[in-house]
N, C-alpha and C positions, 0 to 999 in steps of 0.2 A: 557297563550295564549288564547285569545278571537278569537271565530268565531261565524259571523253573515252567515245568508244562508237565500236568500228574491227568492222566487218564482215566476215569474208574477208580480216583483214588491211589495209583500206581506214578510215580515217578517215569519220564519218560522220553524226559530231554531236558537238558542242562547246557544253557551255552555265554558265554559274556559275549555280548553283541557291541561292537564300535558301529557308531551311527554317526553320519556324515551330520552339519549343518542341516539341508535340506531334505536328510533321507527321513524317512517315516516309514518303512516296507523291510521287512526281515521273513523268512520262508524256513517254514522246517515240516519235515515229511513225519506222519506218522502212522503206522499201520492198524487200523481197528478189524481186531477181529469177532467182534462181541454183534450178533446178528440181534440187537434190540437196544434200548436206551443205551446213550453212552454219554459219558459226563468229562470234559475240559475245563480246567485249571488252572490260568496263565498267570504267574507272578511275575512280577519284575521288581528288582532293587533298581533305583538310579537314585541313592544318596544324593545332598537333601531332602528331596521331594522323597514324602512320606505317604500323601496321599493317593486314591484311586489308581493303588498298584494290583490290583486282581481282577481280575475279568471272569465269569463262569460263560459255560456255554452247552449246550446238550442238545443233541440231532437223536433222530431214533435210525438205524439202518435193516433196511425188511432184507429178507432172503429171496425173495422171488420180487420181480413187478408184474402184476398187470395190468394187462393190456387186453381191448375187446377191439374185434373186425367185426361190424355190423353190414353184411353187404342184403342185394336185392333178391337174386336169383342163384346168383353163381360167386363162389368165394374167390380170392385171389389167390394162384398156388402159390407166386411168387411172396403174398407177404409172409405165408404160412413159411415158405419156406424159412424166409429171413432169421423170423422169430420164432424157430424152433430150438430154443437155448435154456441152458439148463437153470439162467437166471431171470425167466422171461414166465411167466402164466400167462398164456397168450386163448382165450376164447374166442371162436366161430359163432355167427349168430345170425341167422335170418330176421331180416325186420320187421316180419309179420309174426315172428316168434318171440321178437325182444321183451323181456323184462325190465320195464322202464326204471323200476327201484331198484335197478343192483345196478346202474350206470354207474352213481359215484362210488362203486367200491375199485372202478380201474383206475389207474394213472393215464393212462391215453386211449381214448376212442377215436379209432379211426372207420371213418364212411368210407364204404368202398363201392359205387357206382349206383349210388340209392337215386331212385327215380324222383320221388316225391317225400317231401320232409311233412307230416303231421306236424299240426298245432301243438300237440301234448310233445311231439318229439323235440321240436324246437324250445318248450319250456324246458325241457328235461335239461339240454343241451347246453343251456343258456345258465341252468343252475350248476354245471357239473363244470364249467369255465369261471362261475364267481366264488364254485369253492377252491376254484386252484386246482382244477384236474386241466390235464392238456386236450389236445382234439385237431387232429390231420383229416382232409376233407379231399376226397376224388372224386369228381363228377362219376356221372352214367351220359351216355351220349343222348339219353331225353329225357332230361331232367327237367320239373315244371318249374319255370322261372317265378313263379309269382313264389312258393314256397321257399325260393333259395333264396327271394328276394326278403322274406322275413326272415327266417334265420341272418341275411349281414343286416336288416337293420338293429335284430337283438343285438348281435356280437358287435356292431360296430366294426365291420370287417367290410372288402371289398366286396363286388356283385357281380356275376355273370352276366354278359352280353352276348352276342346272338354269336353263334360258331363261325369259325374262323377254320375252311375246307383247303388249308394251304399246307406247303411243306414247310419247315422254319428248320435253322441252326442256333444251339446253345451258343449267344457268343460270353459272356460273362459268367463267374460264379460268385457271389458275393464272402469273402473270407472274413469280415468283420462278425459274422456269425458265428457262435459257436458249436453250429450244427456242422460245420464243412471245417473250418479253421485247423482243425486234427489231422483231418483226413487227406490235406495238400498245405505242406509249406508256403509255395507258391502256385500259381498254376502255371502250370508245362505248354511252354510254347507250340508245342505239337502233340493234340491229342484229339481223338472221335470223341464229340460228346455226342448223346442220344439224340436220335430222329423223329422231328416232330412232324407227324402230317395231319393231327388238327387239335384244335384248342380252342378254349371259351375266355378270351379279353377278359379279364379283372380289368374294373374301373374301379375309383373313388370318389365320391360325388360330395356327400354328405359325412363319408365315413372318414376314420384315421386314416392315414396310409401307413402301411407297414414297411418293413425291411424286405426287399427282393431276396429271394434266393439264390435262383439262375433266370437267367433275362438273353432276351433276344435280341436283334444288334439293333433292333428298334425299338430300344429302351425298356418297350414293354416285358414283363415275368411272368417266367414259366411257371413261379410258386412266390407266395409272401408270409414271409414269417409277423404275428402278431402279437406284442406280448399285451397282457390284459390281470396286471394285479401278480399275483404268481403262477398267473396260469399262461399259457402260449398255443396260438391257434395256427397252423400250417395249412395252406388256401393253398392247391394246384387247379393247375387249368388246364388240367391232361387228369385221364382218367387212369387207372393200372390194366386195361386190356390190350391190348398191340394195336388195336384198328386206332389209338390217337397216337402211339410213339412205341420205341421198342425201350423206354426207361427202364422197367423191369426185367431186363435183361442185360442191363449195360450193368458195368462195373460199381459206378456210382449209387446204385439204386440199394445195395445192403448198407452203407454204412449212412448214406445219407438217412433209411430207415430206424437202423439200429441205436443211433444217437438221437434221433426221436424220442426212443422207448428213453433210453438209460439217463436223459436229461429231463424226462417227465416226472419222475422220480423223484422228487425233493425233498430233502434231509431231515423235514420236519423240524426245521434250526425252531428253536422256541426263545430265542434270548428277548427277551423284558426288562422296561426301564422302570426305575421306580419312583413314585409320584407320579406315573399314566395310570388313563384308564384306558383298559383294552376290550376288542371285541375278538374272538379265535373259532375260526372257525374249525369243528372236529365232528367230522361223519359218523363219527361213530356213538355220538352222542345223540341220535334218533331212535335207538333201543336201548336207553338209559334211562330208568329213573331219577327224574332230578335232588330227590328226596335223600339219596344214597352218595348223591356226589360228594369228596371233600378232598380239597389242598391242605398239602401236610407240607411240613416241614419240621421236623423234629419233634417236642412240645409246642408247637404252633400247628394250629387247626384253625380254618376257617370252609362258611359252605357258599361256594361260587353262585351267582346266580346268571340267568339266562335271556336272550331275548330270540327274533323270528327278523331275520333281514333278508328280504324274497325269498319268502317261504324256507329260508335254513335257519335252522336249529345255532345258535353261536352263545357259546363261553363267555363271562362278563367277568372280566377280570380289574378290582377298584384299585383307588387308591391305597386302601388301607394296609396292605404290604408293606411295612418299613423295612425290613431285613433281606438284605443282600444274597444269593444264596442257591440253592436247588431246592424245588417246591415238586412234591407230587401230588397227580390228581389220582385218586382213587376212588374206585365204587366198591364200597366198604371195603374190603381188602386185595381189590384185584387191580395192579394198576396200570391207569388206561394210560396215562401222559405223563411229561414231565417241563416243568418250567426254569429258566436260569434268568433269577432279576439282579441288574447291576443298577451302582448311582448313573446318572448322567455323569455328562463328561464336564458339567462347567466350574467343579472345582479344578480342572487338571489345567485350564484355559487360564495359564501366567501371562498377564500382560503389565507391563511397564510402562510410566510417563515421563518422560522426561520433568527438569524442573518448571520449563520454560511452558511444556504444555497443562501441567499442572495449574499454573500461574494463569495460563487459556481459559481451562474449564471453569478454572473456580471464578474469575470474571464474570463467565456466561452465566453461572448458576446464580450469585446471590449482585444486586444493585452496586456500584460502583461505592457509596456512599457508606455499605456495609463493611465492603472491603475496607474504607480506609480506615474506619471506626474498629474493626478486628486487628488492623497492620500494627504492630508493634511499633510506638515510635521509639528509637536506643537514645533519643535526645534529650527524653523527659528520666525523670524520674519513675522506677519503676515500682507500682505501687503496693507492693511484698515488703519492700525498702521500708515502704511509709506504717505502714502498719507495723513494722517491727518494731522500729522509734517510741509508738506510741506505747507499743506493749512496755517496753524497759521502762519509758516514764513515768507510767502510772506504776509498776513496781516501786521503785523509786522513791514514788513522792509516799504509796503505803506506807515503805519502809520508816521513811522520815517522821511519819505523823504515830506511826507506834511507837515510836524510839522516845520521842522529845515532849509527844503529849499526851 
């Protein structure tokens, strides 16, 4: 099997891949250095099969992510520190200062020891997790529980219970995460993890449970990770100041944060199937006129329409796309997006019957009495034969009666 992979149009790996019976997984590296739309190209030959050999695909890559700390009084120096990188726009924000409408312009908001959560704040919050923005959550040590208790019932996330004035050891770290899995092969038989001397219980009553992060040897978690559509919400049960643990100073606390940011960040993969219809959600589509929007693709134009699902603005993307391909969306000529539609895969879906099951289904399908009336019998005469007879005879007998009479 031959596969080509062209980048931007650019050729970019050529390789013949031998594929076991059971394999299905091949891996090739490639480096994009184009900070905006990027466009992939997958061919494969594997003579016979002619069909559904191309795949498209197009992610967009930003140069910066941001990222916003909303804290109460006092920032955290530690996160400031963490995310002072030079691929990080990382904003400070007092929450009596906050501008609720530029929430979902971050990739990750993180609360950093906010007392009390607003109604408007918790709508905001709640919209900026259904568009697919992420959200890391740190208590404050008086925080009003009826507010935190509507914020998990929007998110569908655990709930704080009443504090917990003990000391505790990390005994676990969850590595099926892809937040930690990087950052320890395994974990090391002997190590300090950070000191907890107080915490607010996450329970689940009503809600999903999530994935632990790090957990106590009583089962209970120090944080849970929750994923929610494409977006992922991070619940600790320890605040970032020293009086609940010295986390922020242990080793664990940059990279555990830093994969936060850089995993919040998603590729904006846009691949489309064709024959759905889709709904897409695109922020940036709130100071858009809709008058102005249009999907292109070469001499193909068409103008998208729109609908309001909890109060977001989302892309309506039909049926009517037949053509395989890269699609862009533009406002009149500046463009905002880009789409890569393939076929489904159920042409590529070769399946085979044997004779004997063959023989099975066409039983089940039509009445026993049909079959026999369809079954060929080779004993009789078959009635091509008979009709042929007939054709020569009456030639024949024509012939005879022009000739003689």
């Amino acid at each position: 099997m031959r596969m080509e992979i062209r980048l931007n149009g650019e050729i970019k790996a050529i390789k013949n891949i031998k594929l076991k019976e059971d394999q299905i997984l091949d891996t090739t590296n490639i480096v994009f250095n184009s900070v905006s739309w990027n466009q992939i190209t997958i061919k494969i030959e594997d003579y016979p099969y002619v069909l559904d050999n191309t795949y498209y695909a197009c992610f967009k890559v930003s140069e910066k992510i941001k990222v916003l700390s909303v804290y109460e009084n006092k920032e955290s120096k530690a996160i400031a520190s963490v995310l002072e990188q030079e691929n990080i726009d990382h904003d400070l924000m007092q929450i009596n200062k906050l501008d609720m409408k530029k929430i979902n312009d971050y990739s990750l908001i993180i609360l950093d020891g906010i007392d009390r959560l607003s109604e408007n704040m918790i709508t905001v919050l709640s919209q900026h997790v259904s568009s697919g923005g992420d959200m890391a959550l740190f208590p404050s040590g008086n925080i009003d529980a009826a507010s935190y208790e509507r914020l998990s019932k929007r998110l569908d996330i655990g709930s704080f219970v009443n504090i917990e004035q003990k000391e505790s050891q990390i005994f676990n770290i969850n590595l099926r995460l892809k937040l930690l899995n990087r950052v320890f092969k395994k974990i090391p038989k002997k190590v300090n993890w950070p000191d907890i001397k107080k915490y607010f219980p996450i329970i689940h009553l009503d809600s999903e449970p999530g994935e632990p992060i790090m957990s106590f040897s009583d089962r209970s978690a120090l944080a849970y990770e929750y994923n929610k559509g494409l977006a992922r919400i991070f619940l600790f049960s320890i605040g970032t100041d020293t009086t609940f643990s010295n986390l922020t100073n242990h080793a664990i606390f940059a990279p555990l944060l830093y994969n936060m940011v850089l995993q919040s960040e998603a590729l904006n993969q846009n691949q489309l199937i064709l024959g759905k219809n889709y709904s897409v959600s695109l922020k940036f589509l709130k100071s858009m006129k809709e008058d102005k929007l249009r999907l292109v693709k070469e001499e193909f134009e068409t103008v998208p329409s729109f609908q309001y699902i909890n109060g977001e603005k989302q892309l309506l993307l039909s049926d009517n796309i037949k053509e395989m391909g890269f699609f862009t969306l533009k406002n009149n000529e500046r463009e905002l997006s880009r789409f890569a539609f393939n076929h489904n895969k159920a042409e590529s879906e070769l399946n085979y019957y044997t004779s004997s099951e063959l023989q099975d289904h066409f039983y089940e399908v039509l009445d026993k009495e049909e079959v026999v009336s369809a079954t060929v019998n080779k004993n009789k005469t078959e009635l091509w034969k008979v009709c042929l007879i007939f054709v020569l005879s009456f030639i024949m007998l024509e012939t005879i009666f022009l000739k003689y009479l």
